[in-house]
N, C-alpha and C positions, 0 to 999 in steps of 0.2 A: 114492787112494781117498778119496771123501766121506765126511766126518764127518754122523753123524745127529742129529738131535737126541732128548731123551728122548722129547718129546712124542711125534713121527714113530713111534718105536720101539712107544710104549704103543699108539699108533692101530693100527700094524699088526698086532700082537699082538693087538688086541682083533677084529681081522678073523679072525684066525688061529682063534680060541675063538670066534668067530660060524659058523667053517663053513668059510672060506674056503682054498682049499690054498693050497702053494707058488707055483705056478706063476700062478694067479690073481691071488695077493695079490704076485707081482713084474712081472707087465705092466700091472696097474693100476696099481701109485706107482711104473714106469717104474724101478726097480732091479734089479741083477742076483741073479737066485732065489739065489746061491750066500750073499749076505748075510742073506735069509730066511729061510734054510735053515739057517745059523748061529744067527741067533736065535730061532728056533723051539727048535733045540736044545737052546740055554740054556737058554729058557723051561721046556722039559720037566726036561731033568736036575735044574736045580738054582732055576728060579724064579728068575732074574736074568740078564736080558739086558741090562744097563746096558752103556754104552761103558767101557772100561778102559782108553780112551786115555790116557796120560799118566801110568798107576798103577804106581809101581817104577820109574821115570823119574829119572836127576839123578844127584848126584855124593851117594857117602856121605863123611862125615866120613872123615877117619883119624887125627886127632886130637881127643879130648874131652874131657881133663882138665884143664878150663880153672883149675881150683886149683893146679896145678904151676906153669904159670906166671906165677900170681898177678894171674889178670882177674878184676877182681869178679864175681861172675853173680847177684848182686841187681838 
C-alpha cells in the first residue's frame, strides 16, 4: 500500500469539505475509495487524518536503570 503524503491528504480533504464525495474525490487522484473513506472518517470523528505510519513502531527497552550499572547519563 502507498504511502501519502500530508500535503496529498490536506488537498483531498479540502475537496472533501468543498462538496466533493467519496467516490469523486477517489477517481479523480486515481486511489482506492476505501483510503478516502478512511480518511474522511478520521477527519470527521476526531479531526486528524495524519499518517500513523511508523507510530508504536520499534523495540522497547527492557532495561533502564542505567545507574545500577554505573553508565554515566550526563
Amino acid at each position: 500500500m502507498p504511502s501519502y503524503s500530508q500535503d496529498f491528504r490536506d488537498i483531498v480533504i479540502n475537496k472533501y469539505k468543498a462538496g466533493f464525495s467519496e467516490v469523486e474525490l477517489s477517481a479523480f487522484f486515481d486511489i482506492d475509495k476505501r483510503t478516502v473513506v478512511s480518511w474522511i472518517g478520521l477527519y470527521n470523528t476526531t479531526g486528524d487524518y495524519s499518517s500513523k505510519q511508523g507510530v508504536g513502531c520499534g523495540r522497547v527497552a527492557s532495561f533502564t536503570d542505567k545507574a545500577l550499572i554505573g553508565v554515566n547519563c550526563t
